[in-house]
Backbone as a ProteinNet text record, in pm:
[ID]
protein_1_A
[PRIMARY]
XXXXXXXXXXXXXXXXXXXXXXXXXXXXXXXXXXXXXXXXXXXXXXXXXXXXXXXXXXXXXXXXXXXXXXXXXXXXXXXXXXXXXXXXX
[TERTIARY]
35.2	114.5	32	-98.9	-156.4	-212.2	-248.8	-277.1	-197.7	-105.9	49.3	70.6	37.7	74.5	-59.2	-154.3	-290.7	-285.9	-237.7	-204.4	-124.2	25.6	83.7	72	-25.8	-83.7	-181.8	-263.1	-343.7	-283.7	-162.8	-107.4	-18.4	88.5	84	27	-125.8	-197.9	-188.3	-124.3	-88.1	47.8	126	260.8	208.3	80.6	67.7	-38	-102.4	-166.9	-78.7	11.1	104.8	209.5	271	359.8	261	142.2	46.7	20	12.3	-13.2	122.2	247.9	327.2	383.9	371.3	367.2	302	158.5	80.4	142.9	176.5	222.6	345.1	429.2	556.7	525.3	393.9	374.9	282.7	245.7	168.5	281.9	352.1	500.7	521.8	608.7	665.6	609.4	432.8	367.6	354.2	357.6	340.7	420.1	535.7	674.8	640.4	555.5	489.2	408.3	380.4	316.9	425	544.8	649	683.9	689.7	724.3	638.2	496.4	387.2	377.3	326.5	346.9	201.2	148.9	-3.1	-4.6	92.5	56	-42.9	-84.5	-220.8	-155.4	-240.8	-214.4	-178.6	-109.2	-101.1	25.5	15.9	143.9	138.6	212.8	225.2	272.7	352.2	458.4	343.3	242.8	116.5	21	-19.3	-81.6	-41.3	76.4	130.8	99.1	167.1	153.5	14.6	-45.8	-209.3	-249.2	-244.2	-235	-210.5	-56.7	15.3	-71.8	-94.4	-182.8	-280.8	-354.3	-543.6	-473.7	-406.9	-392.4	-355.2	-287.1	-253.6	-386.3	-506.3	-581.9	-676.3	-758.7	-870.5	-929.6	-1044.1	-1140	-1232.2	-1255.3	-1407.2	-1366.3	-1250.7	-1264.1	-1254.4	-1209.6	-1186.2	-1275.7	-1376.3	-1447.8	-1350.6	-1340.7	-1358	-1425.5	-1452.1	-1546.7	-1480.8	-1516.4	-1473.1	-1582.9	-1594.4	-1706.1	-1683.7	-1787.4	-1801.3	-1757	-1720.3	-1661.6	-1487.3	-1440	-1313.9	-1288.8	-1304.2	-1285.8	-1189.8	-1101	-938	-894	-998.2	-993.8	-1033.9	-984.7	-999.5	-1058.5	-1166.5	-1192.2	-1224.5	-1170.5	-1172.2	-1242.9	-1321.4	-1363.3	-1367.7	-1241.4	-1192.8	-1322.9	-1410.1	-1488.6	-1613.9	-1599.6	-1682.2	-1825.6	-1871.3	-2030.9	-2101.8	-2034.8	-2071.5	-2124.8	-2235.7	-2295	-2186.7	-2166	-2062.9	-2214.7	-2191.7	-2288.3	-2194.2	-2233.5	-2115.9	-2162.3	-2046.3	-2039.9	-2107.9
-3327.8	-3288.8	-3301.9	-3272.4	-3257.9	-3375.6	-3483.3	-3620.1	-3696.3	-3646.7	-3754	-3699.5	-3557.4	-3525.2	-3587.2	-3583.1	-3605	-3737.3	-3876.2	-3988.8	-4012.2	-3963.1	-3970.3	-3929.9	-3854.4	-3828.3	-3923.6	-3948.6	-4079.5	-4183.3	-4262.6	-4338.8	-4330.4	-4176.5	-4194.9	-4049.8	-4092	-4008	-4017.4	-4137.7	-4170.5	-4092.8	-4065.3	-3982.2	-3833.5	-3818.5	-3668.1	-3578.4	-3713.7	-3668.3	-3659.6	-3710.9	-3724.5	-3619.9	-3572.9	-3467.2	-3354.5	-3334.8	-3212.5	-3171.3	-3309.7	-3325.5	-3256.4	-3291.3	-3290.7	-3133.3	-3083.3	-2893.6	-2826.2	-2870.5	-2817.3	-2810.1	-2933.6	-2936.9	-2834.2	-2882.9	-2814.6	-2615	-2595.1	-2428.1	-2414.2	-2486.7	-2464.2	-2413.7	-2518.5	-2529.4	-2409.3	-2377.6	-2264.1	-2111.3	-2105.3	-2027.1	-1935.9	-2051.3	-1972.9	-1904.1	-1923	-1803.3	-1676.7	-1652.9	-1504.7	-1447.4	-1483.2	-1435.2	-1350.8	-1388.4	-1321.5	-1170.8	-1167.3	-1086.6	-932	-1016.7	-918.3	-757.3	-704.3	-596.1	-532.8	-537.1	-458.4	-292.7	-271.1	-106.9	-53.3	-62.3	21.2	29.2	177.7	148.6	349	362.5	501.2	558.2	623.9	683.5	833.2	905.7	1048.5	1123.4	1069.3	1102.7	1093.3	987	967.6	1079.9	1081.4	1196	1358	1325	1463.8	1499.9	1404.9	1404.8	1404.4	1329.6	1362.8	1530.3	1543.8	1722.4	1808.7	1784.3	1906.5	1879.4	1769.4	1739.2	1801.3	1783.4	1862.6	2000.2	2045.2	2202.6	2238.3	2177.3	2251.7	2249	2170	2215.1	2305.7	2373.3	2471.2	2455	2536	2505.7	2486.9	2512.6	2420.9	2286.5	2260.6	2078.9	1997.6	2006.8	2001.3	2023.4	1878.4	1918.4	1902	1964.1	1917.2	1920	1835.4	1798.5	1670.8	1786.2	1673	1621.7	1492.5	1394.4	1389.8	1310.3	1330.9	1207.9	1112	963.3	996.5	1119.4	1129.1	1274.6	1346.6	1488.8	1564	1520.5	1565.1	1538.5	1386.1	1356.7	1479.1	1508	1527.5	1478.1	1451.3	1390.8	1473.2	1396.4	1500.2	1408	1498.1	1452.6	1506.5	1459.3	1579.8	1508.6	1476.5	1470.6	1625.2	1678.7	1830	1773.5	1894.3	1863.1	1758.4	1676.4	1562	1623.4	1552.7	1606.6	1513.3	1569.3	1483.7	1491.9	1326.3	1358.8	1258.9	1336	1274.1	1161.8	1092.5	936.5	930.8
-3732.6	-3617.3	-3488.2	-3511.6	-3358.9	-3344.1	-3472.5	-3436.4	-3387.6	-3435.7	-3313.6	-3232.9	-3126.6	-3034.9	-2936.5	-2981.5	-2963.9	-2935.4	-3018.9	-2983.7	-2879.4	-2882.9	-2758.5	-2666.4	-2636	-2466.6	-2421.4	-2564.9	-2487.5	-2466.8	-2555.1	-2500.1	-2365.1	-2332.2	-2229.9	-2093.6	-2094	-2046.2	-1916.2	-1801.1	-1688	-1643.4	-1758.1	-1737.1	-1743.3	-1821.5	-1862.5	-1732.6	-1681	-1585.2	-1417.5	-1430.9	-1312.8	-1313.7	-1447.7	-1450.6	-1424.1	-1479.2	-1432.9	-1314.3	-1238.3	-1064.3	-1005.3	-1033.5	-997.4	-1042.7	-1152.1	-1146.8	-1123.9	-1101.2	-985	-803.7	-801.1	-639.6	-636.9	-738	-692.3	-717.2	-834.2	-834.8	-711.8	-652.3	-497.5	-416.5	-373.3	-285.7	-307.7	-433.1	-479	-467.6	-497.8	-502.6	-323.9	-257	-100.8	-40.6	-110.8	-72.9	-120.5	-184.6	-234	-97.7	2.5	97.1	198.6	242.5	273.3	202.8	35.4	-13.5	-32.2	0	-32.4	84.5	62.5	174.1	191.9	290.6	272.5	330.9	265.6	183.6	127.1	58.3	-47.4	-154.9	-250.1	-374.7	-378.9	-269.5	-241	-296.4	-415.5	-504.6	-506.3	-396.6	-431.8	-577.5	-629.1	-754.4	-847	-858.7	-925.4	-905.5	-793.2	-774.2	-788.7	-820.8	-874.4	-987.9	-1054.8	-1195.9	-1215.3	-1202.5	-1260.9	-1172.6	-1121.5	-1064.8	-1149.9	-1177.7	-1283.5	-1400.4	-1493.2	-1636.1	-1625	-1558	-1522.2	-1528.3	-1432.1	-1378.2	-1514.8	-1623.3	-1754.3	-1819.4	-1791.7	-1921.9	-1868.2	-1974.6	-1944.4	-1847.9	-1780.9	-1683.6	-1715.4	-1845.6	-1878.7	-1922.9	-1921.8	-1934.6	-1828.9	-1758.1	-1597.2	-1523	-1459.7	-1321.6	-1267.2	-1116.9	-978	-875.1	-796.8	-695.1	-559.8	-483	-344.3	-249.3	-254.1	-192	-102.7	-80.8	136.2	153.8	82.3	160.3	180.2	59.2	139.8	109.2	212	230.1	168.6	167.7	145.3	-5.2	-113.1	-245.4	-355	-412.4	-546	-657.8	-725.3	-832.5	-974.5	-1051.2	-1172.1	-1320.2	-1379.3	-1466	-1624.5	-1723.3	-1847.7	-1971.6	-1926.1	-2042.3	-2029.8	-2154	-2122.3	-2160.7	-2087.3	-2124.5	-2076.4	-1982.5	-1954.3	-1756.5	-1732	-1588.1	-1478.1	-1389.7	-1288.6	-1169.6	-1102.7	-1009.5	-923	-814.4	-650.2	-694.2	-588.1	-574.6	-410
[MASK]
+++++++++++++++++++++++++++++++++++++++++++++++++++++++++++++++++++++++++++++++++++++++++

Protein backbone atom coordinates (compact mmCIF):
# COMPACT_ATOMS: atom_id res chain seq x y z
CA UNK A 1 0.00 0.00 0.00
CA UNK A 2 2.58 2.59 0.87
CA UNK A 3 4.82 1.41 -2.09
CA UNK A 4 2.19 2.49 -4.50
CA UNK A 5 1.35 5.52 -2.72
CA UNK A 6 5.09 6.12 -2.40
CA UNK A 7 5.46 5.50 -6.27
CA UNK A 8 2.75 7.77 -7.23
CA UNK A 9 4.02 10.82 -5.67
CA UNK A 10 7.26 10.32 -7.21
CA UNK A 11 5.82 9.92 -10.38
CA UNK A 12 3.66 12.77 -9.91
CA UNK A 13 5.83 14.79 -7.45
CA UNK A 14 5.44 18.18 -9.70
CA UNK A 15 1.52 17.92 -8.97
CA UNK A 16 2.33 17.01 -5.27
CA UNK A 17 4.67 19.75 -4.82
CA UNK A 18 2.37 22.41 -6.49
CA UNK A 19 -0.91 21.35 -4.71
CA UNK A 20 1.28 21.79 -1.35
CA UNK A 21 2.35 25.32 -2.61
CA UNK A 22 -0.96 26.04 -3.42
CA UNK A 23 -2.63 25.01 0.36
CA UNK A 24 -0.08 26.68 1.81
CA UNK A 25 -0.92 29.99 -0.12
CA UNK A 26 -4.50 29.62 0.04
CA UNK A 27 -4.03 28.63 4.41
CA UNK A 28 -1.82 31.93 4.36
CA UNK A 29 -4.69 33.98 2.48
CA UNK A 30 -7.15 32.36 4.67
CA UNK A 31 -5.07 32.38 7.87
CA UNK A 32 -4.82 36.43 8.04
CA UNK A 33 -8.51 36.91 8.57
CA UNK A 34 -7.74 35.63 12.14
CA UNK A 35 -6.18 38.99 12.99
CA UNK A 36 -9.62 40.89 12.84
CA UNK A 37 -11.18 38.31 15.12
CA UNK A 38 -8.51 38.29 17.78
CA UNK A 39 -9.04 40.70 20.73
CA UNK A 40 -6.11 41.81 23.03
CA UNK A 41 -7.79 41.32 26.25
CA UNK A 42 -5.66 39.15 28.57
CA UNK A 43 -6.24 36.04 30.09
CA UNK A 44 -8.36 37.77 32.93
CA UNK A 45 -11.36 35.37 34.16
CA UNK A 46 -13.24 36.51 37.27
CA UNK A 47 -15.75 33.37 37.39
CA UNK A 48 -12.15 31.50 37.37
CA UNK A 49 -10.92 33.25 39.98
CA UNK A 50 -13.81 32.57 41.95
CA UNK A 51 -13.97 29.31 41.66
CA UNK A 52 -10.42 28.59 42.47
CA UNK A 53 -11.21 30.94 45.74
CA UNK A 54 -14.25 28.99 46.92
CA UNK A 55 -11.99 25.29 46.33
CA UNK A 56 -8.90 26.54 48.50
CA UNK A 57 -11.33 28.36 51.09
CA UNK A 58 -12.96 24.68 51.51
CA UNK A 59 -9.79 22.96 52.37
CA UNK A 60 -7.85 23.00 55.71
CA UNK A 61 -5.30 25.62 56.61
CA UNK A 62 -2.57 23.57 56.85
CA UNK A 63 -2.89 22.64 53.23
CA UNK A 64 -3.26 25.91 51.90
CA UNK A 65 -0.40 28.54 51.65
CA UNK A 66 -1.11 31.96 51.00
CA UNK A 67 1.16 34.63 50.17
CA UNK A 68 0.99 37.98 48.39
CA UNK A 69 4.13 39.17 46.33
CA UNK A 70 5.36 42.35 45.69
CA UNK A 71 5.19 42.19 41.76
CA UNK A 72 1.36 42.19 42.25
CA UNK A 73 0.01 43.49 45.47
CA UNK A 74 -3.56 42.75 45.19
CA UNK A 75 -2.54 38.63 43.80
CA UNK A 76 -3.14 35.84 45.75
CA UNK A 77 -1.00 32.83 45.36
CA UNK A 78 -1.66 29.58 46.68
CA UNK A 79 0.18 26.59 47.14
CA UNK A 80 -1.99 22.95 48.21
CA UNK A 81 1.08 20.88 48.30
CA UNK A 82 1.77 20.47 52.38
CA UNK A 83 4.98 20.47 53.79
CA UNK A 84 6.37 21.82 50.90
CA UNK A 85 8.50 25.50 51.64
CA UNK A 86 6.80 28.35 49.44
CA UNK A 87 9.44 30.97 48.67
CA UNK A 88 8.21 34.46 46.96
CA UNK A 89 8.57 34.84 43.45
Amino acid sequence: MFERLGRTMYRRRWWVISAAVAFMAFGGIWGTQIFGALTTEGFDDPAFRRAVTETLDALPSSVVTRTVTSRAPAARHWSAMTGAAHTPC
